[in-house]
C-alpha positions as CSV (number, residue, x, y, z in Angstrom):
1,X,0.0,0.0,0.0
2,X,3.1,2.6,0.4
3,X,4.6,1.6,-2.2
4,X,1.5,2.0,-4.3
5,X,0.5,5.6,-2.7
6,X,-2.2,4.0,-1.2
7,X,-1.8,6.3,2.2
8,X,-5.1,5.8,4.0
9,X,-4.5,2.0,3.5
10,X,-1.1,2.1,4.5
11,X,-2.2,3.5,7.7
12,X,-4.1,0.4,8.8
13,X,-2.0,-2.1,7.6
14,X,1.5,-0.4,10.1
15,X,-1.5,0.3,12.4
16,X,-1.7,-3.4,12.5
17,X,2.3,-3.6,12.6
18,X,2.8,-1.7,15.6
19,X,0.1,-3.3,17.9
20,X,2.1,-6.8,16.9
21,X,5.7,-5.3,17.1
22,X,5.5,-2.3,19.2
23,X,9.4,-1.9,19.0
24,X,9.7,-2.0,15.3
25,X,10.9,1.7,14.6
26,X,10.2,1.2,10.7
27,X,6.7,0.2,11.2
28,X,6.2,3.7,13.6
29,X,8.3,5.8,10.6
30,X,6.3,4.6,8.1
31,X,3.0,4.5,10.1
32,X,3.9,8.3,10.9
33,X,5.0,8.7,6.8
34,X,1.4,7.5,5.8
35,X,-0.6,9.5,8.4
36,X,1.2,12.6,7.5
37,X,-0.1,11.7,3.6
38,X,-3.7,11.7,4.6
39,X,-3.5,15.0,6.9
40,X,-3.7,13.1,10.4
41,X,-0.6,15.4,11.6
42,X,-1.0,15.3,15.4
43,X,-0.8,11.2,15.1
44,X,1.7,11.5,12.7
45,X,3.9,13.2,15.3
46,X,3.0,10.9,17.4
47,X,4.0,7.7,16.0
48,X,7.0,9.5,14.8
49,X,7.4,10.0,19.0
50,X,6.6,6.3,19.6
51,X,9.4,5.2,17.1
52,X,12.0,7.3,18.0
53,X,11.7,5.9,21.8
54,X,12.3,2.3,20.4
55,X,14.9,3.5,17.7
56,X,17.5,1.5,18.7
57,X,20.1,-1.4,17.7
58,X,19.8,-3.8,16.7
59,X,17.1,-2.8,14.6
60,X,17.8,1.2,13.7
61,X,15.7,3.0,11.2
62,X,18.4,5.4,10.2
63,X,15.7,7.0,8.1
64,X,13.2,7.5,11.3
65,X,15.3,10.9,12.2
66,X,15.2,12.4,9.0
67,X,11.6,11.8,8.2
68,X,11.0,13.6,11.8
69,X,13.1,16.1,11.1
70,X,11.2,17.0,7.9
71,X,7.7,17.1,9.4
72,X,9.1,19.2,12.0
73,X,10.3,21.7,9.2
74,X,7.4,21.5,7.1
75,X,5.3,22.9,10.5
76,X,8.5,25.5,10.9
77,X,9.6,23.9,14.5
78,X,12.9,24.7,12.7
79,X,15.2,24.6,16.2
80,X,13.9,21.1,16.7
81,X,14.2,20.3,13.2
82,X,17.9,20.8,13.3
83,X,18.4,18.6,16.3
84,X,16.6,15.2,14.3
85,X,18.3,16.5,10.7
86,X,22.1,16.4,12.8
87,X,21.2,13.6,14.1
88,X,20.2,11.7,10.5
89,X,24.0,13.7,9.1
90,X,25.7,11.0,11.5
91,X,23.5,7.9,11.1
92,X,23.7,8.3,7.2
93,X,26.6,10.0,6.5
94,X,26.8,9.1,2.6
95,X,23.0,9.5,1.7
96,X,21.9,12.8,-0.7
97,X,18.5,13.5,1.0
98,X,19.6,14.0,4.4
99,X,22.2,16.8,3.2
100,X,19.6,18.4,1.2
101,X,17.1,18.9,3.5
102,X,19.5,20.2,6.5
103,X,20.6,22.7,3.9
104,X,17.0,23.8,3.0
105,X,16.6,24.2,6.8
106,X,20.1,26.6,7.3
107,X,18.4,28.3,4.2
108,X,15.7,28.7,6.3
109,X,17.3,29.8,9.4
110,X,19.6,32.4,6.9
111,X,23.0,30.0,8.1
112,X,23.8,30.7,4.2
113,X,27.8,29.2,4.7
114,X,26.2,26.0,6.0
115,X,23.4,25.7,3.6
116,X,25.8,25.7,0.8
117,X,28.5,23.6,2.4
118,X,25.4,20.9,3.0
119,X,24.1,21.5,-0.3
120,X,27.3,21.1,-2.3
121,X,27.7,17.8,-0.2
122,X,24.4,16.6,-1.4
123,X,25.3,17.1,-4.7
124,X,28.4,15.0,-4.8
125,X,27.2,12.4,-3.4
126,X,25.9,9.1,-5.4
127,X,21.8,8.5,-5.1
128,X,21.6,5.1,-6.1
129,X,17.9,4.9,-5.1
130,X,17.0,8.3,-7.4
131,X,15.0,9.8,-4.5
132,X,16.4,13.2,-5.0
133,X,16.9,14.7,-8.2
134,X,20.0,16.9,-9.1
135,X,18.1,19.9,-10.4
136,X,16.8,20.1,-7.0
137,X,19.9,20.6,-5.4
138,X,20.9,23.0,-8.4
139,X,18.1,25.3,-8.0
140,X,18.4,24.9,-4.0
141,X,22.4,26.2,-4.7
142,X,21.0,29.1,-6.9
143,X,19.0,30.2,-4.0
144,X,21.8,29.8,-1.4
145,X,24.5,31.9,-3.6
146,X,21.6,34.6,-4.5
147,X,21.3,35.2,-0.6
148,X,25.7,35.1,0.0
149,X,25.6,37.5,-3.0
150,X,27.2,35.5,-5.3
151,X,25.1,36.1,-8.0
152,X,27.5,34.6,-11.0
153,X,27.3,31.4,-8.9
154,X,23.4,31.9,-8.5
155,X,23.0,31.9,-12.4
156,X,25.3,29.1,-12.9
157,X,22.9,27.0,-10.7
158,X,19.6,28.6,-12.1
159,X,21.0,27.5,-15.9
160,X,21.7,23.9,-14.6
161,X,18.5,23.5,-12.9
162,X,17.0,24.8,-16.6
163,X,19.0,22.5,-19.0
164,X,18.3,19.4,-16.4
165,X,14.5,20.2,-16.8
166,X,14.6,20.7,-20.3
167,X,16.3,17.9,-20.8
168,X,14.3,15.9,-19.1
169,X,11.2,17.3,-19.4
170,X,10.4,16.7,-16.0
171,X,13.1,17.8,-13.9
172,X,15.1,14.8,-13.5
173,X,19.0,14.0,-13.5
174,X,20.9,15.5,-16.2
């Protein structure tokens, strides 16, 4: 049912999961994932709360801090965004998404050095899984030089983040 954007489904089936396993931290992430898709955002929070207590080895969901830290920066809780996002940068050092997102959050919070170092990080790095797509880190980079001031750096991003979707027609990898 995830897997096939079937959210409200999704829901009942981890539901389900939890009440057998209540220490599975995957089962709370992606029971807190699927709430968030159908607008249940106070339980969302808290299965994301409920997972996070039982995130532990042997069985770590190093994806359980990032997803938490994104919900908290979609509802602008940006201070405790930063605490789950730092905490995701050392359980998955060598995965894309985790360096993109803390730099949209030091966008956020106008840390502009940071953003960019995170950003350009994100960008070098391999996404096997294609979750993130490169002309979202170019046009993320275009914003974070336009705000340093570097503006022949802004436009260098802003063309990439062009050419990739024009290329691909719908923004993907160039």
């Amino acid at each position: 049912f995830d897997r096939q954007r079937r959210a409200e489904e999704a829901v009942k089936s981890f539901q389900k999961a939890v009440r057998i396993d209540p220490v599975n931290a995957s089962a709370w992430d992606y029971l807190a994932l699927n709430l968030e898709n159908t607008g249940e955002q106070r339980q969302a929070e808290s299965a994301y709360v409920a997972g996070i207590k039982v995130n532990h080895t042997p069985r770590l969901d190093r994806f359980l801090d990032y997803n938490y830290g994104r919900f908290l920066m979609k509802r602008n809780r940006l201070q405790e965004s930063e605490v789950w996002l730092n905490r995701a940068a050392d359980l998955s050092p060598d995965t894309r998404a985790v360096f993109y997102e803390r730099a949209k959050l030091y966008l956020l919070l106008s840390r502009y050095s940071e953003a960019r170092a995170d950003a350009e990080r994100a960008l070098e790095m391999p996404d096997p899984g294609q979750y993130l797509q490169s002309v979202q880190i170019y046009a993320l980079l275009s914003s974070i030089y336009r705000h340093l001031g570097d503006t022949g750096q802004a436009q260098k991003f802003a063309m990439l983040a062009r050419a990739a979707t024009l290329k691909n027609g719908s923004g993907g990898r160039p």
